[in-house]
N, C-alpha and C positions, 0 to 999 in steps of 0.2 A: 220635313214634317216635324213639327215639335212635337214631344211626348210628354205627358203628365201619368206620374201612376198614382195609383186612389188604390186604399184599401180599406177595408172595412174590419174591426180590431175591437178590441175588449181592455178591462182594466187589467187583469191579468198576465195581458200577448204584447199589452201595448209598448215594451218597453224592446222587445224582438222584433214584432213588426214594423217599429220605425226604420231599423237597420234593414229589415225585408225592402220596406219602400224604399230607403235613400240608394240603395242596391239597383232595386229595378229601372230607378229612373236616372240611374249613370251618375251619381254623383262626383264619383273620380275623375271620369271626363269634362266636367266642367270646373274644378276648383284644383289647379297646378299646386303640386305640393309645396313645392320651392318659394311658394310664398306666405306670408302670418295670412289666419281668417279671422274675419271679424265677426261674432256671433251675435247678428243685430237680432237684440228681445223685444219684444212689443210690450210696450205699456200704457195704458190709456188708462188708467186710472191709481194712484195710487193706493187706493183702497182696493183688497180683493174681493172681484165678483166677478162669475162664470162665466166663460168666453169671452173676456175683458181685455184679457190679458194673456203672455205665453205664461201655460200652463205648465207646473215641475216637471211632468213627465215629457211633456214635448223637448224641455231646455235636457232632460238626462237622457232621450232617446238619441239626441243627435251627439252629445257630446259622445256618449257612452258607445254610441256606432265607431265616432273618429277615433274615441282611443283603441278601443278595440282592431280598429284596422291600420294600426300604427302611428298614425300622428301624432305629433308631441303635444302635449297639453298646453306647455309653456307657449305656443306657437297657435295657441289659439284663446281669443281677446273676446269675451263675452260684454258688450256695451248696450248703454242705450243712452236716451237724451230728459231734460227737463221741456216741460211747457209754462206757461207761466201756472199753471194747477197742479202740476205732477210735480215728484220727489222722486228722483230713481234712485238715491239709496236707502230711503223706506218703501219705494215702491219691490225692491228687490225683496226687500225682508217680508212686507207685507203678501208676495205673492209667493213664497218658497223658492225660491232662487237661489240662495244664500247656502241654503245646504246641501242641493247637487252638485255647486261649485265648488263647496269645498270639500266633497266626496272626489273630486277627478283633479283637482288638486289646479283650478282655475280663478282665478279672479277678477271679480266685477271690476271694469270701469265705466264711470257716472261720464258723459259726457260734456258737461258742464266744467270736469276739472282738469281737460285736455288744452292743448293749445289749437285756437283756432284762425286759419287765414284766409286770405283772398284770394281765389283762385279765379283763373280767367281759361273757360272753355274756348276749346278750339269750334267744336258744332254749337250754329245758331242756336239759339232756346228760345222756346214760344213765348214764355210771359216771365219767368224769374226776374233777366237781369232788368225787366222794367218795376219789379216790386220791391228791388233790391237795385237801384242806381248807382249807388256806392262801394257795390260790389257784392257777391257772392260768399259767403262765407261758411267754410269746410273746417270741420277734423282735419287736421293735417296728418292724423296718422290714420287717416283710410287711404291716400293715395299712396298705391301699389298693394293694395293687400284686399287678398279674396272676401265675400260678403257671403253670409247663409243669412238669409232673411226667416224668423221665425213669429209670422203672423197668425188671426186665429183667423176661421169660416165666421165673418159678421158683416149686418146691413151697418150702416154709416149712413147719418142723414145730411153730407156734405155732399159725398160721392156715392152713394146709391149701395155702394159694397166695399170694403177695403180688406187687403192683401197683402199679399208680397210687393207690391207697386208703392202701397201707401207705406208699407212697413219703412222705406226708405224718406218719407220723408220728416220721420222723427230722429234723421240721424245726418241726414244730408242738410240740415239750413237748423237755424240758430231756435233760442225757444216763441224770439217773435214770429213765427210763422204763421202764427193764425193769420198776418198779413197776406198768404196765399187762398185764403177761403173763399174770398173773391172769383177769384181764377182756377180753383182745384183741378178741374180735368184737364186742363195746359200744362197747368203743372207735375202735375203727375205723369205728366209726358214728357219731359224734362227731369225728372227725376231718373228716367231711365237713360234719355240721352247723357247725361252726367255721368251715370254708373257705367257706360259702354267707356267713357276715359279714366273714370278711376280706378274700375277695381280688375284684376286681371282674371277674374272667376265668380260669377253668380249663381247663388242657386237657393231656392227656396224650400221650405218645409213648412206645411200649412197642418195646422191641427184644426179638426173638428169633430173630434169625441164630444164636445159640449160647443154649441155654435148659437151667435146671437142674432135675434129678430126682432127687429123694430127701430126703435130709438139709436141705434149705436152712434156712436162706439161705447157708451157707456151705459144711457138707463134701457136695457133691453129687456125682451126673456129669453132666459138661457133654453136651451132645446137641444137633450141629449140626443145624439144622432149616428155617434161610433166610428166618422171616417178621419183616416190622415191622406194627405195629398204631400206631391212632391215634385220640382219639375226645374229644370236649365233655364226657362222661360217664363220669368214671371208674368208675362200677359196671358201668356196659354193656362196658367195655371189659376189664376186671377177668375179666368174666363171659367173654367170648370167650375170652379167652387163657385160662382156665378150662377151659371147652370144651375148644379144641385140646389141652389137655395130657390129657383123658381125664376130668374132673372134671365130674358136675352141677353145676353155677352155684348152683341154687339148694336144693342140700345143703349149700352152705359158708354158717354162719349168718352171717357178717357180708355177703355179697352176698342174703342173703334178707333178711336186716332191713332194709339200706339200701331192698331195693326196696318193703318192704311200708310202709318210713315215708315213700315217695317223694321219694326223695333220689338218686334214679338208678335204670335199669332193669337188671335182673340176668335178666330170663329172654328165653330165647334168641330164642324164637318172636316177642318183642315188638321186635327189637333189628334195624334196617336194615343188614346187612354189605356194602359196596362192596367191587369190587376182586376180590379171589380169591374162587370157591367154597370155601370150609372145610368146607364140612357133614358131606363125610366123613373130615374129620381129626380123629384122635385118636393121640398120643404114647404113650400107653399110658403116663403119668406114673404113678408114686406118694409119696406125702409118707413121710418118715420122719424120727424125730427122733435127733438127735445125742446122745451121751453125756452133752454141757453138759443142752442142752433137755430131755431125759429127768431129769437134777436134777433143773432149773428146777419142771418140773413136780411131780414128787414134791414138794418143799417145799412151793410153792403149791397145791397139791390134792391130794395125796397122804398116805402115812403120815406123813411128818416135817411134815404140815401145821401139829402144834403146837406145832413148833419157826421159823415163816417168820418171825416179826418177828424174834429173837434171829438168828438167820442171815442175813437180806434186808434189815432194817430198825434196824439197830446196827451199832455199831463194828466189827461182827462182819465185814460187807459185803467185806471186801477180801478174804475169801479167793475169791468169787464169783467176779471177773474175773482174778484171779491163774489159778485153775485153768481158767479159760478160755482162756486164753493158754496157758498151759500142753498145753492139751489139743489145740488149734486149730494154734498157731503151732509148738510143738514137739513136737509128736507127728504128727497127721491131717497137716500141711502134709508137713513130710517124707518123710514113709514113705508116702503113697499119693497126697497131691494133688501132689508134682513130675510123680510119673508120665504123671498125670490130662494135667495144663500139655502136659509134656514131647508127648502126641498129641494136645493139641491146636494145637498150632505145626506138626504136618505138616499140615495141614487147609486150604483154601486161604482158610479167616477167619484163622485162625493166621500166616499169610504177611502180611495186610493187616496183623494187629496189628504186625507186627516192622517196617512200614514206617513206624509214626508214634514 
């Protein structure tokens, strides 16, 4: 039975009870010390805005657990990836990164400035190697070396929710990925089959002290809510925070296909919860998609479907993230997410954030 433990924490506990939780939910037993981890951060937006993004406290609760219980710093590799919108080393600085890492004496690597290759899976994958015929293309220095996936509690109007599952695929394929949105929940199933040969230890850490509803991953509302989650199995854990936000687990097909090709458990009833009773939480979440996303989709499944390669797949591409920026960074940011920011800094997580 896989086990998720969920606690429920404050601005004050919350940098103790992260250790409490990675404790409870066995983290030693899933991540072999004998090898480097990679400390994949979530960045979905290079601008900071609440539950967006991994939050400073979640990246110092986890680091601050590991060194605390001996691991070497130098032995542990905090990363993330670019998209064609995101900047990971402003997105680092923009979201407080930059100064717990070099409180514990770690340093960022940008993804973009590693070397990257071809690798060729031993197990089948559902839709990748058809979105990628040329080959799959990895970090080459994730192979052999442990993962903490450090995701936030948010809807997603791709994939209904994203997690620890999705966490991995800003780090496992190149920044053309949005070429996967098509396919998401195949993919995202493959994301995990992938992770079962690379890395020799997983394990996640989910924050949801401040958690997003609506629009995700980016024009949401934030919604203070106080929990962290932690788990060996990112489906089971995927699925919990599922749950609490109001969602069946196992209506969102990529936590039902993962579970039924058993690659992790997705249904609640099978899933050991430590920690807090959650049973009767629900957020009363709902996913909705953005003006971009609502595009995105139209071209890929929609009327303009037979227009998607001249649009998505040609020289054509760059008005994509132009109007993305556009729409995100000079429209939605301005005119409704300051406001959004602006309450959430009266909030007493808002006071933690302005202290790092």
């Amino acid at each position: 039975m896989s086990t998720v433990a969920v606690l429920k924490t404050s601005p004050d506990a919350v940098l103790d009870d992260y250790k409490t939780l990675m404790d409870m939910g066995g983290y030693k037993s899933y991540l072999p010390e004998q090898h480097d981890t990679l400390l994949k951060l979530n960045l979905s937006w290079t601008k900071f805005f609440p539950a967006c993004s991994t939050p400073p406290w979640q990246l110092e609760g986890v680091v601050r657990t590991l060194v605390q219980d001996g691991w070497d710093p130098s032995r542990l590799i905090p990363v993330e990836n670019k998209t064609v919108v995101t900047n990971p080393r402003l997105g680092a600085r923009n979201n407080k990164w930059l100064p717990v890492l070099e409180k514990y004496g770690l340093t960022f690597v940008p993804l973009p400035e590693v070397e990257w290759i071809k690798y060729e899976f031993n197990t089948p994958l559902l839709k990748l190697h058809e979105i990628f015929p040329e080959g799959i293309e990895i970090p080459k220095m994730f192979v052999g070396k442990n993962v903490i996936h450090l995701p936030t509690v948010k809807t997603h109007g791709h994939s209904t929710t994203t997690g620890a599952i999705k966490n991995a695929f800003g780090g496992l394929l190149k920044e053309a990925r949005h070429y996967a949105h098509k396919y998401i929940h195949e993919v995202l199933v493959d994301l995990l089959i992938m992770q079962k040969e690379l890395h020799p230890g997983v394990f996640a850490v989910m924050d949801g002290t401040v958690c997003g509803d609506g629009a995700g991953p980016r024009t949401m509302d934030p919604k203070v809510k106080g929990y962290i989650l932690a788990s060996g199995d990112s489906v089971a854990v995927d699925a919990v925070a599922a749950k609490m936000m109001g969602f069946d687990p196992m209506a969102i097909d990529y936590i039902r296909m993962a579970t039924e090709m058993g690659l992790g458990c997705g249904d609640i009833g099978e899933i050991e919860i430590v920690g807090e009773d959650v049973s009767e939480v629900n957020f009363g979440f709902h996913t909705k998609r953005s003006l971009v996303i609502t595009g995105d989709q139209i071209i890929r499944k929609g009327w303009l479907r037979p227009l998607e390669k001249l649009l998505l797949h040609s020289p054509l591409l760059f008005w994509a993230p132009l109007a993305s920026n556009i729409y995100h960074d000079w429209y939605w940011y301005p005119f409704r997410g300051r406001r959004l920011i602006s309450e959430f800094l009266d909030t007493d997580w808002g006071e933690l954030w302005k202290t790092y």
